[in-house]
C-alpha positions as CSV (number, residue, x, y, z in Angstrom):
1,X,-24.8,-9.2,19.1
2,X,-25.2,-6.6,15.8
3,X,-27.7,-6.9,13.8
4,X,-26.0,-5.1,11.0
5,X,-22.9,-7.8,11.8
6,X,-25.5,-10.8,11.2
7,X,-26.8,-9.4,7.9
8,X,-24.4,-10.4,5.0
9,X,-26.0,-8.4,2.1
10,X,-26.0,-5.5,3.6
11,X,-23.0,-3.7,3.8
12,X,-22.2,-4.7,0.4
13,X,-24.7,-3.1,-1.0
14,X,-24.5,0.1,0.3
15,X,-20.8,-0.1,-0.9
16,X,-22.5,-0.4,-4.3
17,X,-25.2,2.2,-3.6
18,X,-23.7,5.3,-1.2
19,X,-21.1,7.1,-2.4
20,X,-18.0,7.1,-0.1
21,X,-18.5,10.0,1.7
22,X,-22.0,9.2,2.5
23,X,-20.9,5.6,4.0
24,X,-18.1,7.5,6.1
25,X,-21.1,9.2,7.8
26,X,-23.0,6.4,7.4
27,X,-20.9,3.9,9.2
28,X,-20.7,4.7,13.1
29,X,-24.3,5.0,13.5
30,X,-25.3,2.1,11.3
31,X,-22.8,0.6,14.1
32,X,-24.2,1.9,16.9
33,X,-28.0,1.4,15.8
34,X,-27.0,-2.3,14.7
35,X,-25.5,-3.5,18.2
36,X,-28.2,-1.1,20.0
37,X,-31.0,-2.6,18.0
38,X,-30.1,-6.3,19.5
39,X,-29.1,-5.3,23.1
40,X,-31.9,-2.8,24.0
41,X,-34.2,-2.2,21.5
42,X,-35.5,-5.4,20.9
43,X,-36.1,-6.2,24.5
44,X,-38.2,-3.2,24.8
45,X,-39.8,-4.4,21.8
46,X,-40.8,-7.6,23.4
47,X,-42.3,-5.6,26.4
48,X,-44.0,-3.2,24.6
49,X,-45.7,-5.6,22.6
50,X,-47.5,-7.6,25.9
51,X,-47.8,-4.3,27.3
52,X,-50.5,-2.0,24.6
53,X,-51.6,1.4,25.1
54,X,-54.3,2.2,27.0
55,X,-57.1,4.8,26.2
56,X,-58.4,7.4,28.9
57,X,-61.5,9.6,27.1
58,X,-62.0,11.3,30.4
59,X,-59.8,12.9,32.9
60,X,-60.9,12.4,37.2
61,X,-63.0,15.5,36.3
62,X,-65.3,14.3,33.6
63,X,-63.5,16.7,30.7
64,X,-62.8,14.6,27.3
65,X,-59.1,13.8,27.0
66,X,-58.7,11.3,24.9
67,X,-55.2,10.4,26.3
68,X,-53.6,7.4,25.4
69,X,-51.0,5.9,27.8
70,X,-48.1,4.2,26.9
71,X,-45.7,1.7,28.5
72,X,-42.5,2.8,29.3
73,X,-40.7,0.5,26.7
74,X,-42.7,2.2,24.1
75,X,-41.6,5.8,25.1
76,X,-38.2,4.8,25.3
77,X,-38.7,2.9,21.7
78,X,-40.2,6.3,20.9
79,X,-37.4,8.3,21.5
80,X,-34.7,6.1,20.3
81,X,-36.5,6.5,16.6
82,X,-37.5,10.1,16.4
83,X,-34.8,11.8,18.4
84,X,-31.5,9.2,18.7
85,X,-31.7,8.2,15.4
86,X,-34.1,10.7,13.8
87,X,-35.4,8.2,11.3
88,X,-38.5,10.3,10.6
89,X,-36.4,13.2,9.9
90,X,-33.2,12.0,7.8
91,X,-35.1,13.3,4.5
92,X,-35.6,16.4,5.5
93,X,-32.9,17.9,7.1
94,X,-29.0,16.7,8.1
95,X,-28.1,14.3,11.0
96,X,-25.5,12.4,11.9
97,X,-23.0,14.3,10.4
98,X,-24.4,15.4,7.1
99,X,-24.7,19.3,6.6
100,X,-27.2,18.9,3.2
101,X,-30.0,16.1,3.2
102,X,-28.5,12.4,3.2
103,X,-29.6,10.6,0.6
104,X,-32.6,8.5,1.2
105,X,-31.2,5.2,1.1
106,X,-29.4,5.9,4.3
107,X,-33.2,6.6,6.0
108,X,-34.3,3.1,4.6
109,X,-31.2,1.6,5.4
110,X,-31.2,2.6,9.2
111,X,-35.1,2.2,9.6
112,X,-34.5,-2.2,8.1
113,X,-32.1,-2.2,10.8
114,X,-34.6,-0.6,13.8
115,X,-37.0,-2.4,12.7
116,X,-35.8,-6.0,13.1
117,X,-36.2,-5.1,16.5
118,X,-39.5,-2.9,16.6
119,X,-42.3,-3.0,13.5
120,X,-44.8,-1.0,15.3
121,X,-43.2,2.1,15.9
122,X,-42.3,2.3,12.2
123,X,-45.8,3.3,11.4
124,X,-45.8,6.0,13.1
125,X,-42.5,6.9,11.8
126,X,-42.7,6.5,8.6
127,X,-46.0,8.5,8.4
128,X,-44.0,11.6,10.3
129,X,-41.7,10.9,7.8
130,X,-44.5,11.3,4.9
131,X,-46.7,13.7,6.1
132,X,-43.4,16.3,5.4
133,X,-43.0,15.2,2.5
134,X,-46.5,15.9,1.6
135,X,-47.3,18.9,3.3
136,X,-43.3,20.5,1.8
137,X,-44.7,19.3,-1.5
138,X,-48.2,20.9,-1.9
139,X,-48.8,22.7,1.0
140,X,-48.5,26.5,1.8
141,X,-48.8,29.1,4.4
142,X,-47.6,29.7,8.0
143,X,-49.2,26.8,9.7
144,X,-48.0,24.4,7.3
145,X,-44.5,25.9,7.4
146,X,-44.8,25.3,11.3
147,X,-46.3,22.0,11.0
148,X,-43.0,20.6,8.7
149,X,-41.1,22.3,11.1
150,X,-41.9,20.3,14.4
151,X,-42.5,17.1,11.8
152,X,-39.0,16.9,10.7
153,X,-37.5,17.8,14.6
154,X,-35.5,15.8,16.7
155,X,-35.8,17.9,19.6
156,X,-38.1,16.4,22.6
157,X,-39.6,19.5,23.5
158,X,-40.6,20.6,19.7
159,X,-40.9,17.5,17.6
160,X,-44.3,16.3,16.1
161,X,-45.4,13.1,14.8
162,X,-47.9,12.9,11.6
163,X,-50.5,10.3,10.6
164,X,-53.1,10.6,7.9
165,X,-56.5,9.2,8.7
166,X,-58.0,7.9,5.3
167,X,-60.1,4.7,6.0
168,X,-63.9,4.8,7.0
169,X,-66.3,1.7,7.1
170,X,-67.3,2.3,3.6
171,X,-63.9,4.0,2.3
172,X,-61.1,2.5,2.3
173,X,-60.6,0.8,-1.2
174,X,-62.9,3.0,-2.8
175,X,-61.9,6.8,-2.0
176,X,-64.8,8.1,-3.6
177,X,-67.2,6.8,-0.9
178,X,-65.9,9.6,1.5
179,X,-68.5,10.6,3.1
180,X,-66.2,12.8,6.0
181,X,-67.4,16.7,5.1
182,X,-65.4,19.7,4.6
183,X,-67.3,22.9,5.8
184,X,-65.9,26.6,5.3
185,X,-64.8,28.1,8.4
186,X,-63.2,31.6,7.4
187,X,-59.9,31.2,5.5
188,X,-59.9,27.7,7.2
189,X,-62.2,24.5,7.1
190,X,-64.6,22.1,9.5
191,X,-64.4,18.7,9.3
192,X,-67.0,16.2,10.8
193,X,-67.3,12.3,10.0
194,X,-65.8,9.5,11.3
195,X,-62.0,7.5,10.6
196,X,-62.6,3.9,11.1
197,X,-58.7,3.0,11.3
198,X,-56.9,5.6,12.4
199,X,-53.2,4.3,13.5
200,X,-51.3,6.9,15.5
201,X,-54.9,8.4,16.4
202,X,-52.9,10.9,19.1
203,X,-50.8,12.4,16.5
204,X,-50.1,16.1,16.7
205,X,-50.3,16.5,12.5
206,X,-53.0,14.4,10.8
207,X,-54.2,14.2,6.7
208,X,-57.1,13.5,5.8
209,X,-59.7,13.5,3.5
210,X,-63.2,15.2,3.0
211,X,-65.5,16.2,0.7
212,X,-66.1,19.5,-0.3
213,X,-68.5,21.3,-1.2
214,X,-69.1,21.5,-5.0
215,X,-66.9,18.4,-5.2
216,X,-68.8,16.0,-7.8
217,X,-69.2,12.6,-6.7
218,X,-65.5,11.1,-7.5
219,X,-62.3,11.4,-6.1
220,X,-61.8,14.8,-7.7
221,X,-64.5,15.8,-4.8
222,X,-62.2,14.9,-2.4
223,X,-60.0,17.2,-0.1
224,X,-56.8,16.8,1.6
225,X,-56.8,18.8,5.1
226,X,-54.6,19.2,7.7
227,X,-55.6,18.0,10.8
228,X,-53.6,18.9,14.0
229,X,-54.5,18.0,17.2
230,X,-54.6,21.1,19.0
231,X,-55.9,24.4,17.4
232,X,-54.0,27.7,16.9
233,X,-55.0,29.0,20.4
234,X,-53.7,26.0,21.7
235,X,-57.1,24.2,22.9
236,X,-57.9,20.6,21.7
237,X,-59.2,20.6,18.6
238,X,-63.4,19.1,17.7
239,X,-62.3,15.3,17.8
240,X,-62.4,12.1,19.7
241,X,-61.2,8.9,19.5
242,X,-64.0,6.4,20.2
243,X,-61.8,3.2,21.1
244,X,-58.5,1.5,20.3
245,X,-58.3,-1.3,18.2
246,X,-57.7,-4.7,18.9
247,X,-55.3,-6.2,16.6
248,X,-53.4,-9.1,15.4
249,X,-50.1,-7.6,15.5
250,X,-48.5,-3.8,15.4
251,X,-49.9,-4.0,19.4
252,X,-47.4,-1.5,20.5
253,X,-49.0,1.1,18.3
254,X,-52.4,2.3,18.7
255,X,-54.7,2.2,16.3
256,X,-58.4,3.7,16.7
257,X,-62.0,4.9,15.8
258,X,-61.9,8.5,15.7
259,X,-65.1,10.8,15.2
260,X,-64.7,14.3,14.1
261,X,-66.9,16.7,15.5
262,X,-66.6,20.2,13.3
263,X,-62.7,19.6,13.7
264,X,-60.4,22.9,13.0
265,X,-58.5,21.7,9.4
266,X,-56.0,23.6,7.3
267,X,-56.8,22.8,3.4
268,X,-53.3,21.4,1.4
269,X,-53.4,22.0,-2.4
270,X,-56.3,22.3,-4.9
271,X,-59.0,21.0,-3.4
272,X,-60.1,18.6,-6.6
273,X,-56.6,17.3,-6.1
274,X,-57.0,15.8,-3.0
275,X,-56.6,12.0,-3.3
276,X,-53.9,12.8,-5.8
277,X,-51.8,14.5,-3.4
278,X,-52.8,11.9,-0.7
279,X,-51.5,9.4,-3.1
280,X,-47.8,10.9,-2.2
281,X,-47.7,9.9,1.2
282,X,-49.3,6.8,0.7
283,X,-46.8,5.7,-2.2
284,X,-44.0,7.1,0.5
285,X,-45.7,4.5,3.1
286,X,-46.2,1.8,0.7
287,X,-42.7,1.9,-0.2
288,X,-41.8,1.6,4.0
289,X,-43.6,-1.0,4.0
290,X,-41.9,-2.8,1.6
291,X,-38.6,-2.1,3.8
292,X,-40.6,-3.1,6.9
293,X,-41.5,-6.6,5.3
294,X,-37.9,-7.0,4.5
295,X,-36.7,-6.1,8.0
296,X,-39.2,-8.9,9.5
297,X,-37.5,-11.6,7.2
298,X,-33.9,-10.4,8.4
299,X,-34.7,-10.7,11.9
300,X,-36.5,-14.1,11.8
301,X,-34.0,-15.4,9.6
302,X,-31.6,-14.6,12.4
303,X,-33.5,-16.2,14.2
304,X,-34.0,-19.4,12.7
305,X,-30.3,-19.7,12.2
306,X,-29.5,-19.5,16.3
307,X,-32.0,-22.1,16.8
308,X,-30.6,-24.6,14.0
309,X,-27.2,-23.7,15.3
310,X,-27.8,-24.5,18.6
311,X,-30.7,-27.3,18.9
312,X,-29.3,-30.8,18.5
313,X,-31.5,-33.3,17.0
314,X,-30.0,-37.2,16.7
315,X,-26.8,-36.4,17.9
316,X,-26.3,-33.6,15.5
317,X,-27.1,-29.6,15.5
318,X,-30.0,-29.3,13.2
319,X,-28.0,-26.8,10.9
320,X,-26.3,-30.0,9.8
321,X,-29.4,-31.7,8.7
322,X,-29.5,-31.6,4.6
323,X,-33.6,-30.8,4.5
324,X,-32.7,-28.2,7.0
325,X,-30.2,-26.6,5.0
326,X,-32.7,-26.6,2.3
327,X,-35.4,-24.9,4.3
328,X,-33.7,-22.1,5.2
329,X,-31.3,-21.6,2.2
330,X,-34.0,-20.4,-0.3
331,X,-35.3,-18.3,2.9
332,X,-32.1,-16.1,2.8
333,X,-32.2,-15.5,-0.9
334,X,-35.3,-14.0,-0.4
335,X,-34.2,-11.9,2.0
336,X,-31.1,-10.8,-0.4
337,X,-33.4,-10.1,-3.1
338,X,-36.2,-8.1,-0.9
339,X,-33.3,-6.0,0.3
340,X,-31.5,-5.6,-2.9
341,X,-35.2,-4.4,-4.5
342,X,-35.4,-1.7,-1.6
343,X,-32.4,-0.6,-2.5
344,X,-32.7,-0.1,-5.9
345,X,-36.2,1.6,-5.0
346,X,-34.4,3.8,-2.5
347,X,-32.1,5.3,-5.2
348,X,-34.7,5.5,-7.8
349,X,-36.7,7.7,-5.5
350,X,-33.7,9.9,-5.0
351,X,-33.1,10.1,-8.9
352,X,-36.7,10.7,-9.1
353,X,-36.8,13.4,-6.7
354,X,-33.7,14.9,-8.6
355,X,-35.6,15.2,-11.7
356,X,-34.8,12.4,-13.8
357,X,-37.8,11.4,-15.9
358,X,-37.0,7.7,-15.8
359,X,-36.6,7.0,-12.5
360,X,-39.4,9.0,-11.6
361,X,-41.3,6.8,-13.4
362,X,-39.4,3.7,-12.5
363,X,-40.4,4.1,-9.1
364,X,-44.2,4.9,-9.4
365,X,-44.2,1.3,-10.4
366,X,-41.7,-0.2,-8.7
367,X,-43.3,1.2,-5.3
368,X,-46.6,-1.0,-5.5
369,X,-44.9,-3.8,-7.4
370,X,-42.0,-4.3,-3.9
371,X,-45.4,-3.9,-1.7
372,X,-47.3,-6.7,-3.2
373,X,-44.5,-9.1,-3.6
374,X,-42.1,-8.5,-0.9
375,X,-45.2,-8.4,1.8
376,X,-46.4,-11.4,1.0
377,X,-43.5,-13.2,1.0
378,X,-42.9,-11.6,4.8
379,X,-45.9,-13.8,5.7
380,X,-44.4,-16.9,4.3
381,X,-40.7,-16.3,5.2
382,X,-41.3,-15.1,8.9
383,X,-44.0,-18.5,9.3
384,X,-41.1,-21.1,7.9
385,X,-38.8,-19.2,10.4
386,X,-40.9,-19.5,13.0
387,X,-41.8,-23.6,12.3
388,X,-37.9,-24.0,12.6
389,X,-38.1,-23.3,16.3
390,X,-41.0,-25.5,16.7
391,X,-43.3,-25.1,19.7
392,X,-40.9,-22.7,20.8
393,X,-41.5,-20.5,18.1
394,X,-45.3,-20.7,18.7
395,X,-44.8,-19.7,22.4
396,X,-45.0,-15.7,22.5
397,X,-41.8,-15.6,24.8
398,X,-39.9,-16.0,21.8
399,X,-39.7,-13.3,18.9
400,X,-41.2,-15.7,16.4
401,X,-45.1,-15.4,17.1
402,X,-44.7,-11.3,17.4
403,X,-42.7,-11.7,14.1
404,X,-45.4,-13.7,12.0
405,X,-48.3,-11.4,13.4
406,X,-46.9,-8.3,12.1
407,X,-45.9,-9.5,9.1
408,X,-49.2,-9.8,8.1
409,X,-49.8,-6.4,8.3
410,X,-48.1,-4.7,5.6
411,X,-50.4,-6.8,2.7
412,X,-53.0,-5.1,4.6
413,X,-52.0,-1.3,5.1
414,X,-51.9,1.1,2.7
415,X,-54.2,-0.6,0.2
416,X,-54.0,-4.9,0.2
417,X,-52.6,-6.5,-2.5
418,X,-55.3,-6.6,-4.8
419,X,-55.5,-2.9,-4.8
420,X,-51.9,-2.9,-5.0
421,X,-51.8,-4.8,-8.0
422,X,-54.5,-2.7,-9.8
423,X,-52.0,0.0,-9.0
424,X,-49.3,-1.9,-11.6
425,X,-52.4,-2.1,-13.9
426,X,-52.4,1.6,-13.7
427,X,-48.9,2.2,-14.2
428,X,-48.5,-0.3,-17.5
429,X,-51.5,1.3,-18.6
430,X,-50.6,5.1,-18.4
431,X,-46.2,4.7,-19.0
432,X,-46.0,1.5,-20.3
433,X,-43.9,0.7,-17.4
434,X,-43.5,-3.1,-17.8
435,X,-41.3,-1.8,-20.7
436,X,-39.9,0.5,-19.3
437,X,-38.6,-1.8,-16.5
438,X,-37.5,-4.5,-19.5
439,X,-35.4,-2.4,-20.8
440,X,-33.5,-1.3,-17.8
441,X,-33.0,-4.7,-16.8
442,X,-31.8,-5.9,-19.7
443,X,-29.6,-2.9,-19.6
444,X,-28.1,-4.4,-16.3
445,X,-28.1,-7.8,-17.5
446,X,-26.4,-7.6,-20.4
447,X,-23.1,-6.5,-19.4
448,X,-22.5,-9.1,-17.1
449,X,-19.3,-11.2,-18.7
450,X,-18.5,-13.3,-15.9
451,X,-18.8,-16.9,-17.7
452,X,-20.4,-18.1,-13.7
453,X,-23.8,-16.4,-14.4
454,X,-23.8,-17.3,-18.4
455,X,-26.9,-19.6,-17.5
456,X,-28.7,-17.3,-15.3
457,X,-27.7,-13.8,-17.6
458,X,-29.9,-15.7,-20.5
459,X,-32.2,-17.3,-18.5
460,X,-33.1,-13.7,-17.6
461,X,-33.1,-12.0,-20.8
462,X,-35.1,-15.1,-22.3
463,X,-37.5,-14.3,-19.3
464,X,-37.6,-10.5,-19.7
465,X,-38.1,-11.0,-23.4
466,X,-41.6,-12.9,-22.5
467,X,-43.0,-11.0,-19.5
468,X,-42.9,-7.9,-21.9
469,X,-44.7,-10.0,-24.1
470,X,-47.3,-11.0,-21.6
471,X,-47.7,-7.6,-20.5
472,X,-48.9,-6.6,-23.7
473,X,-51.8,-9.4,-24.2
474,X,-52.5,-8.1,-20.4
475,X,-52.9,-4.5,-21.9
476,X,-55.1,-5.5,-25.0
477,X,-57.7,-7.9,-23.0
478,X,-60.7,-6.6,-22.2
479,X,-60.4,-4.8,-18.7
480,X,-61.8,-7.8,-16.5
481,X,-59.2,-10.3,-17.6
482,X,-56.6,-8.1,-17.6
483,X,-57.2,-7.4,-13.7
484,X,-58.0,-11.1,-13.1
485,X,-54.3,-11.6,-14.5
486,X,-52.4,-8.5,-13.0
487,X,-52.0,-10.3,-9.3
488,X,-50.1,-13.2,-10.5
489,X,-48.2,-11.1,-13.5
490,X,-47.2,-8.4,-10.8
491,X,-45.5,-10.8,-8.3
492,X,-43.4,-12.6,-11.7
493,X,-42.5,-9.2,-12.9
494,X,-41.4,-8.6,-9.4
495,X,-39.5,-11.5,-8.8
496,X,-37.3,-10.6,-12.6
497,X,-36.6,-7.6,-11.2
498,X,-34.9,-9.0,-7.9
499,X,-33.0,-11.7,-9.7
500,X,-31.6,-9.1,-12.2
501,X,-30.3,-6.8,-8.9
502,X,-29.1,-9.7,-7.7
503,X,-27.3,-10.6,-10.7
504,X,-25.6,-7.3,-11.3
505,X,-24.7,-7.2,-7.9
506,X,-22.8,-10.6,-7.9
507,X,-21.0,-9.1,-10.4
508,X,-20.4,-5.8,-8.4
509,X,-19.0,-8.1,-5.9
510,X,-16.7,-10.1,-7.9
511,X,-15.1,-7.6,-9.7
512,X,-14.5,-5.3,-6.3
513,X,-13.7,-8.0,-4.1
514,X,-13.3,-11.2,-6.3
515,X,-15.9,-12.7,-3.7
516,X,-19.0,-15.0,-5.5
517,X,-20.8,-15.8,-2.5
518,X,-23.9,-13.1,-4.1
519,X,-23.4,-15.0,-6.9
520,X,-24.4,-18.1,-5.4
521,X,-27.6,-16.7,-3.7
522,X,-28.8,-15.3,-6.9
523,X,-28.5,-18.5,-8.2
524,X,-30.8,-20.1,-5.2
525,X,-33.2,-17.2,-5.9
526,X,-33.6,-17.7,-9.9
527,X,-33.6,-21.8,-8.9
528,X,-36.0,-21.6,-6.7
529,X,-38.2,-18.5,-7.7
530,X,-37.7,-18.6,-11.4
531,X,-36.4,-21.5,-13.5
532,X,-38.1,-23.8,-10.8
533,X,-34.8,-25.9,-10.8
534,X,-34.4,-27.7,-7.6
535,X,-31.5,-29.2,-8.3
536,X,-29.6,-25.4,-8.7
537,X,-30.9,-24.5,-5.5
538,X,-29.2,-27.7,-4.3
539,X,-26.1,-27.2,-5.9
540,X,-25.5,-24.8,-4.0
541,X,-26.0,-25.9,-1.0
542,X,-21.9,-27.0,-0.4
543,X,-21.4,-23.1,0.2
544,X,-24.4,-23.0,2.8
545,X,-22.2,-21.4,5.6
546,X,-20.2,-19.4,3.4
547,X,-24.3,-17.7,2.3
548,X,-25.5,-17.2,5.4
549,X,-22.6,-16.2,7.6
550,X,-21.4,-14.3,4.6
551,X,-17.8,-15.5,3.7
552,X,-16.1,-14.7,0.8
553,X,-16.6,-17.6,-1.7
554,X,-13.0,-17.3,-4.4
555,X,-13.2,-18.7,-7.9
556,X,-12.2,-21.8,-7.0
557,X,-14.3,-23.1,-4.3
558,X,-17.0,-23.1,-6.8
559,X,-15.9,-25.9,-8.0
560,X,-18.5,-28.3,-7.1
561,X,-20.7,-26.3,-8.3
562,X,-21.3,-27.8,-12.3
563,X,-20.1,-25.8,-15.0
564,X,-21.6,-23.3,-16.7
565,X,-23.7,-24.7,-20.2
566,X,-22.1,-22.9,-23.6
């Protein structure tokens, strides 16, 4: 089994995304990482997750420690990520056969894959991955130069991984509550509070924030510090880590209560720029977990299709059943569309990164917008696939539960939905963003010809037409309705923006390969998600093995389909 084999949207759109070159490289170890993700990976996944890590504060001769252990599985996970496939260090520097940096996409398109198997890890990862980024973009000086170093290797013996400890009891919405103090120590800093969640809490480069003094009472007064775990002289540095949490899901990964005790910190940027620059590795998170939450629908998709395949109910396998068919079809266009969104969001970040003004701001929004949508549906998609398997699918020997649990994580992390949504409040009200996003859709949508999506192409541009519209009222109401109205505005904006991907890349596909299978999910996606048109969701139903086991679909064969209204 391949995961990347079982996935039908994917290849095609990194046809449409990479540059040839870049999928030469790309190929062979999306290969290799798809079949390895279903034969070993996930397995140790499975153990991993029954078996957590374990927290030892003292060694046999009553020093502090603070060690965690971890199960085998999980090491092996561990070094599968940061040194096989070096997924926390493909934006920084070249693997796999690139000299120069790969593009991101081909980061976000190997992590989906490793992390239909394993979700926890990916935290880690991703803030390894971030905490470069960060520290390359505003920090300075030799010990920050060393940090990035050991951040982005893939080497055993060197490599570091990065968290960033931001939440406190009274602190995690509200930045400003901080209460964690920055004291001068030299040309460096003390810190001393206490990190209420703390994920990764044994990682060797940590950011955080503090106040400092002279720092008013906002988040301007704020501090971001580099944390590592050991000092320069190679002793462990003024902290410990109360307990580990008990949690839902993510159980493979530690998380924990950490209490810093005058801890050696290194200050990154301007100091009243703190939580700004913090906001950089959080977007980069946010926008994971976006990827993350798409990766959990993939893999219980998967499996909800093996189960209807194979379970026979009245004499028939259940992947005959009509209201079956219907469960799961509308299931795998949001999957399509969640993927197709990363992807866009992938190459807007690269665009963004190169300087162009548009993108940049395309993905400020588009970053919070994939979080609060795409996550939530994780929770909904991962729970119908896991009702498909029945009282199997409750049982945790079976991926489903595991599935389910974590999904509900990444609604959670990195600021819930509500915050998140405030977020796209922020961005309409500084860029006028929902604009900004109108417009480049209609871009895409307009030169679609192909007389197949005439219904959904106007349908679209109707839609787009009226969401600006409602954006605006949203902007002129007074501040309390307009963040009473952002949640539900956010996730239709969001869903407009993955039926337009999916749109233009039907088209992609029929005018490469003359195939209309994407054609026919996007219609299940805009019937279900936007028109509210059962009956087009149901149309399309004739071609449901042709969706899901990704067939080519010719001209013709969509002839049950009815024809398109002038």
């Amino acid at each position: 089994m391949n995961y990347v084999d079982l996935d039908p949207a994917l290849q095609p759109l990194i046809e449409s995304y990479l540059e040839p070159a870049d999928r030469d490289r790309l190929a062979p170890v999306l290969a290799a990482l798809g079949a390895d993700a279903a034969e070993r990976l996930a397995p140790l996944a499975d153990v991993a997750d029954k078996n957590p890590p374990t927290l030892a504060q003292f060694d046999r001769e009553g020093d502090r420690v603070d060690a965690i252990d971890y199960h085998a599985s999980y090491q092996e996970l561990q070094k599968a990520a940061y040194e096989e496939y070096g997924l926390s260090a493909l934006s920084h520097r070249g693997l796999h056969g690139w000299d120069d940096l790969p593009p991101h996409l081909v980061k976000y398109i190997l992590s989906y894959v490793f992390v239909q198997a394993e979700f926890g890890l990916a935290c880690p990862v991703s803030m390894t991955d971030a905490a470069a980024r960060t520290l390359r973009k505003f920090g300075e000086g030799q010990q920050i130069t060393e940090a990035i170093d050991r951040l982005i290797s893939t080497d055993p013996d060197h490599r570091f991984t990065g968290a960033m400890f931001m939440t406190e009891i009274h602190a995690g919405t509200d930045i400003a509550q901080t209460s964690t103090v920055a004291e001068r120590d030299g040309e460096n800093w003390k810190l001393s509070g206490r990190k209420w969640f703390a994920s990764n809490p044994d990682a060797d480069i940590i950011l955080t924030l503090a106040r400092f003094p002279g720092g008013d009472d906002t988040t301007r007064g704020v501090g971001l510090f580099m944390l590592p775990k050991r000092r320069p002289d190679g002793s462990k540095n003024s902290y410990v880590i109360d307990r580990l949490k008990d949690k839902l899901g993510t159980r493979s990964m530690p998380s924990g209560e950490v209490t810093l005790d005058g801890a050696y910190a290194v200050q990154v940027g301007k100091l009243d720029r703190g939580f700004r620059q913090m906001a950089e590795m959080v977007n980069t998170s946010r926008l994971s977990n976006a990827m993350r939450a798409t990766a959990l629908m993939r893999r219980s998709i998967n499996e909800a299709l093996a189960h209807a395949r194979t379970r026979v109910v009245f004499g028939k396998p259940l992947i005959e059943a009509p209201l079956m068919r219907m469960t799961l079809l509308p299931l795998q266009a949001e999957a399509e569309a969640a993927l197709g969104l990363v992807f866009y969001c992938g190459d807007m970040l690269q665009r963004g990164d190169a300087g162009d003004e548009s993108a940049a701001a395309q993905i400020r929004v588009l970053t919070p917008l994939a979080k609060h949508y795409i996550c939530k549906r994780a929770r909904f998609v991962t729970g119908e696939a896991m009702e498909i398997r029945g009282g199997r699918g409750y049982i945790e020997e079976w991926p489903d539960a595991r599935l389910v649990r974590d999904s509900h994580l990444g609604s959670i992390w990195e600021g819930s939905s509500n915050v998140i949504a405030l977020d796209v409040l922020r961005c309409m009200r500084k860029q006028d963003t929902h604009r900004l996003l109108a417009k480049t859709m209609e871009e895409k949508l307009i030169p679609i010809t192909l007389a197949e999506a005439g219904p959904e192409v106007r349908e679209l541009l109707t839609r787009w037409t009226a969401i600006v519209d409602r954006g605006d009222v949203i902007l002129g109401a007074e501040s309390d309705v307009a963040e009473a109205l952002i949640g539900g505005y956010a996730d239709d904006l969001a869903q407009l923006i993955m039926a337009t991907l999916l749109l233009e890349q039907a088209d992609a596909e029929v005018t490469r390969d003359t195939n209309f299978r994407k054609l026919l999910v996007a219609k299940a996606f805009i019937g279900g998600n936007i028109s509210a048109d059962e009956t087009a969701v149901v149309d399309t139903l004739a071609h449901f093995e042709d969706i899901v086991d990704g067939a080519s679909v010719t001209r013709e064969a969509l002839s049950s389909l009815p024809a398109p209204v002038a």
